[in-house]
C-alpha positions, 0 to 999 in steps of 0.5 A: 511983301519981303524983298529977297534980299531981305529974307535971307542975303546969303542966296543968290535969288537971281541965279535960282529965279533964272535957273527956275525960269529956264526949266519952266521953257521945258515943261510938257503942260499940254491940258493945263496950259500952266507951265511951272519950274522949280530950281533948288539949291542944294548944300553943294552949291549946286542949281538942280531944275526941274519942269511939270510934266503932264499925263493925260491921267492927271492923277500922273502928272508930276509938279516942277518941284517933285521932279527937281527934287527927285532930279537932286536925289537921283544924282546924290543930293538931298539937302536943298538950302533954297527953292525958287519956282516959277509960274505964270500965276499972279500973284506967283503959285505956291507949291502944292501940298504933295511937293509941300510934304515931298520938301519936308523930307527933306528940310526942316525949313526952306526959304522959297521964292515964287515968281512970275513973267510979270516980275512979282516975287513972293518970298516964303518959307516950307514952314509958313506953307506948312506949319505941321508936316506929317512925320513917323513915329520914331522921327521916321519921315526926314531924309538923312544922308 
């Protein structure tokens, strides 16, 4: 298992992994049971968070990821450096193929931390959890701006 440190020194993981943590306390998960917090940091600087958000239509329920991510857009970020998730899964939970593809519009590659209440930490990356994301024609599929 790769320590944070020993993936990529230049990020504060510490900060992210509370940041994470702390939007999981917010998650609405009342059929699974399963909270999750995800929290990125993007180009700026800056920790964006987000929480799941469950709908008794499961098909509606939106992951951590996706709503921290969309969180970062709705405020004029879209450059994600670094992503940090939280769940009470061991080992810690990968983000699911929706926000998989939903994270390569928006990197190329992303190194990412998976943890959990137990103190276990995973570090991986967008590109080992997807190897070959989908992609228009035309490079079409990448945010810009």
């Amino acid at each position: 298992m790769l320590t944070c440190a020993a993936m990529d020194p230049g990020h504060d993981w510490d900060s992210l992994a509370q940041a994470a943590r702390a939007a999981r306390d917010l998650a609405y998960a009342p059929y699974s049971h399963f909270a999750v917090g995800a929290a990125f940091r993007m180009d700026d600087g800056s920790i964006v968070g987000g929480c799941n958000v469950e709908n008794a239509t499961s098909g509606l329920t939106l992951c951590a990821e996706r709503v921290a991510l969309s969180s970062a857009v709705a405020s004029g970020r879209r450059r994600p450096v670094a992503l940090a998730v939280s769940s009470p899964a061991s080992p810690p939970s990968a983000p699911c193929g929706l926000c998989l593809q939903t994270l390569a519009e928006f990197a190329d590659d992303l190194p990412i931390l998976l943890l959990n209440d137990g103190g276990e930490r995973r570090q991986v990356s967008l590109r080992q959890l997807l190897p070959q994301p989908f992609r228009l024609p035309g490079g079409f599929g990448r945010a810009t701006r």
